[in-house]
C-alpha angles and dihedrals in degrees: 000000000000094000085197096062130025119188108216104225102191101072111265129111121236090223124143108347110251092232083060089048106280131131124276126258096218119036122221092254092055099048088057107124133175098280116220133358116331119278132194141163097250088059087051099049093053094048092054089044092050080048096055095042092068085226105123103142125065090238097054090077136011095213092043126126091275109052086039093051089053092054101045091045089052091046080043101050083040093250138124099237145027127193114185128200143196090260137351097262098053081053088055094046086044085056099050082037099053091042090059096244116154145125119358082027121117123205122190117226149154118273081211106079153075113311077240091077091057102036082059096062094038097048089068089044096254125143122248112217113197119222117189125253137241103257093214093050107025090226136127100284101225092210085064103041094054083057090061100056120108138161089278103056127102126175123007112230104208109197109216075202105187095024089278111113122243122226104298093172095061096039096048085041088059099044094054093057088057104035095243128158112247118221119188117217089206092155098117100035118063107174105003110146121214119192088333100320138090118249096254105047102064103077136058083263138017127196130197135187130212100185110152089267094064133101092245103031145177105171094264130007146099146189145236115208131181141118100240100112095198086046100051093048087049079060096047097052090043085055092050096062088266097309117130121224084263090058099252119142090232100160144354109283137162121237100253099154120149113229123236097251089061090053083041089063091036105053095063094051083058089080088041113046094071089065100045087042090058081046091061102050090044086059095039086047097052096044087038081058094046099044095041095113097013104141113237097021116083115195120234109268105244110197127232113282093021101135127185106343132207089241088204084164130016098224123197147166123244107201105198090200093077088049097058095259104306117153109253086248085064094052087038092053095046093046090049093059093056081065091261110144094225128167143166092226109210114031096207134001107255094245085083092057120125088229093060098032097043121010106035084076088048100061117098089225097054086049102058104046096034117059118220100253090061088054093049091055093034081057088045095051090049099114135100104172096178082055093045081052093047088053109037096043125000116040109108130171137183136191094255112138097043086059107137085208157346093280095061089050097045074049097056088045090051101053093050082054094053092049098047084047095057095034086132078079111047101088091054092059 
């Protein structure tokens, strides 16, 4: 592709940048999209009718919302069992909690990511060790990872950030070689295959989240999945404030239940995410297609095996260099005001936080099951320079899979083109 010149082939002309006084690509009308999570009447209906019942908590009943949603979600991710809890990261922290993992304990994990990934390791006092990404793919670099490992380490939390899966081979290559424990971070990616399997069910333990931004949503909620009977049980008991199904206080346990308006919202997406998932790919394929030698925008690396994926986010890479230096904000801001919904996602890996740079090595706790010297190296190994790169200046999303049709879409491509066209520009802006 000639990277001087770009002939826009949906219609439109490059012409004066909106953010210098020109016209829009996309006009207001176009760039309405569904706003919020997905409603229908089937999902209104079954909350009225959970309403009505009287039955509102999972004990109530053990044929109510929320122990049917568990079983059809399992039969429907192709698993045993299903425990679902009041948020994904409550399911996460369920996970570390049930697997006895605590202080003095060490867990692997992505800087990149929901604060929920690392409040689950540090509610039970372990201690989250940060590996590096891959900068094409945004995902936990296993090279990495198995670098981290040490004597003290004991499960590896891969993050499918985005809804794309990270390199599960690898990583469950490397786990079984030190007999570590897999979680799977599967919050943003419902229904994302990898080499045959769902996210989710590779490893010893897979977590989702159904927060309202989701692609199946309830406001709040999230899932455990896995076939270890033993294990799951372990979680069940961890999510009923430490009471087994037989009612015993076998451990200590937080109260993490979801409620039975939650599963009542929940059960009825179940005959309609297949469809909007397939949607979503549709719209990621067809951008993917037309953005695949686009100057300037590098495509998210998919690994091999990697299926239909939950495009929770359309991740992409800006290269300044193709647009003659300008930071990534400048192209961002002149993009936005062509009606394209663009963002940079996670300002910072979460090796850079104050919590894990500062206050971890103030706690009492910390200080008591991890010597000094394993702080001073553990502050020394905090950096992830391909994430920091990720974050300050090339993450770049668009509002790709929630697409209603093909013009938004041509709309998105030619305002890229208008801004690449007029890149001279971008650094006065």
């Amino acid at each position: 592709m000639n990277t001087d010149s770009i002939t826009i082939k949906s219609g439109s002309t490059a012409g004066k940048l909106a953010i210098l006084g020109g016209e829009p690509v996309i006009s207001a009308a176009m760039a309405a999209m569904p706003a919020g999570p997905y409603v229908d009447d089937k999902m209104i209906e079954s909350i009225v009718r959970t309403t009505k019942s009287g039955i509102w908590c999972r004990i109530q009943s053990p044929n109510g919302t929320v122990p049917t949603f568990e079983k059809e979600f399992a039969r429907f991710m192709g698993t045993r069992y299903c425990v679902s809890t009041g948020a994904g990261t409550q399911a996460l922290n369920t996970c570390v909690e049930a697997l006895g993992i605590g202080a003095g304990d060490e867990v692997i994990t992505s800087p990149y990511t929901d604060i929920g990934t690392i409040s689950a390791v540090l509610f039970c006092r372990a201690l989250p060790v940060f590996a590096d990404l891959d900068r094409e793919s945004f995902q936990l670099d296993p090279d990495d990872v198995e670098k981290k490992i040490n004597e003290n380490t004991r499960a590896i939390i891969p993050v499918h950030i985005g809804g794309q899966p990270a390199n599960m081979e690898r990583i469950m290559s490397i786990a079984a070689k030190h007999k570590l424990t897999v979680i799977e971070d599967a919050c943003q990616a419902h229904l994302t295959e990898y080499q045959g399997r769902k996210l989710g069910t590779i490893g010893d333990l897979g977590c989702f989240s159904f927060q309202a931004s989701k692609n199946i949503a309830c406001g709040e909620g999230g899932a455990v999945i896995g076939d270890d009977e033993t294990l799951m049980d372990k979680c069940f008991t961890v999510m009923n404030h430490g009471t087994t199904r037989s009612g015993q206080h076998a451990v200590i346990g937080a109260k993490y239940r979801m409620n039975e308006f939650e599963a009542a919202l929940l059960l009825p997406q179940l005959e309609t995410l297949k469809a909007r998932h397939d949607k979503r790919n549709e719209n990621a394929w067809y951008m993917r297609a037309k953005l695949r030698d686009f100057p300037g925008i590098g495509l998210q690396k998919l690994y091999e095996g990697t299926g239909t994926s939950a495009w929770w986010l359309f991740m992409t890479s800006y290269r300044k260099d193709k647009f003659n230096g300008a930071p990534r904000e400048k192209f961002i801001k002149a993009l936005s005001a062509e009606g394209v919904n663009a963002g940079s996602y996670i300002k910072y890996g979460f090796h850079k936080s104050d919590v894990i740079r500062k206050h971890i090595s103030d706690l009492k706790v910390y200080n008591k099951f991890y010597p000094a010297e394993r702080f001073k190296k553990y502050r020394e190994e905090l950096e992830c320079p391909v994430c920091d790169i990720v974050c300050d200046e090339e993450m770049l999303t668009l509002d790709v899979p929630t697409a209603s049709g093909k013009q938004y879409l041509d709309g998105i491509y030619d305002a890229i083109v208008k801004v690449y066209e007029n890149r001279d520009k971008l650094n006065s802006i």
